[in-house]
N, C-alpha and C positions, 0 to 999 in steps of 0.2 A: 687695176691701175695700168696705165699706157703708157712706156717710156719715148720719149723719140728724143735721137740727136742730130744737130745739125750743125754742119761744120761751114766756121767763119773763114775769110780772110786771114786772120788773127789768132787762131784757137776753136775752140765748139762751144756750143750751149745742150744744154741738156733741160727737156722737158717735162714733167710729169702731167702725165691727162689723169682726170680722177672722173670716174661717172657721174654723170648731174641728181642720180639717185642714193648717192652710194650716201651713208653717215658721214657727218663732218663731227670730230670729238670738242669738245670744250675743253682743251689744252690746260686752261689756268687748273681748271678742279683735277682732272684728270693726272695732271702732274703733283699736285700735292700730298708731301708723306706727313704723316702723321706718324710719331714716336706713341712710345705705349702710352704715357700721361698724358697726351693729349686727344689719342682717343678712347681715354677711359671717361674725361671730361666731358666729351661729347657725350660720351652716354648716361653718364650721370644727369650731364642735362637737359638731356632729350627724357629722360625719368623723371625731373622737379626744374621744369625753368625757372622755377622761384628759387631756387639754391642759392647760397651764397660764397663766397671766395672763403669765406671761413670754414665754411660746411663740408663743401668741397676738399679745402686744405684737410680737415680731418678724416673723410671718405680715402683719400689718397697715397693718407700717410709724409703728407709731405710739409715744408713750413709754406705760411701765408706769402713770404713772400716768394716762391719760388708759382706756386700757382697764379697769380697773378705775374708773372713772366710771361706763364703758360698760355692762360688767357689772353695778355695783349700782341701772342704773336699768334693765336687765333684769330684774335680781330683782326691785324694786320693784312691775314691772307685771304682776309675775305670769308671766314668758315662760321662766324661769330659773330653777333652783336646785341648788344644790351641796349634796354628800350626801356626808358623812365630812370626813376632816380637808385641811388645803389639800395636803399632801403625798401621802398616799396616796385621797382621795378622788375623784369625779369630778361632773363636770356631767350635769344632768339638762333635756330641754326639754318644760316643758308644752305641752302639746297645748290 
């Protein structure tokens, strides 16, 4: 990466050149932490997308409704989402 500075009237600016080859990261994913329960969920449900928040709550040791915290602020950040109904549907993990 290329810095250059150029001085104003007023103050500077400062530039960053970045190569037209170099990787550009995907910030949003990149940035996201996951606490231990939520990525233990993930892998439980990359194990059984057919899982349930109940199943789950009991895999976890945790109560139902704490998992389903868990879960809606997976979906939230985008890491998560469920596809059909809570009964015959299943979990899906964005990539």
């Amino acid at each position: 990466m290329k810095v250059e500075f150029t001085i104003l009237k007023y103050g500077f600016s400062v530039q960053f050149i970045r190569p037209i080859n170099a990787p550009v990261k995907d910030t949003v994913k990149d940035t996201v932490n996951l606490d231990k329960i939520d990525h233990q969920i993930i892998i439980e449900i990359k194990a059984n997308p057919h899982i349930t928040a109940g199943n789950l709550s009991n895999c976890l040791k945790i109560n139902i409704r704490n998992t389903k915290n868990h879960l809606a602020k997976l979906k939230e950040k985008g890491l998560l989402k469920r596809v059909g109904s809570d009964k015959t549907g299943h979990w899906e993990i964005i990539e």
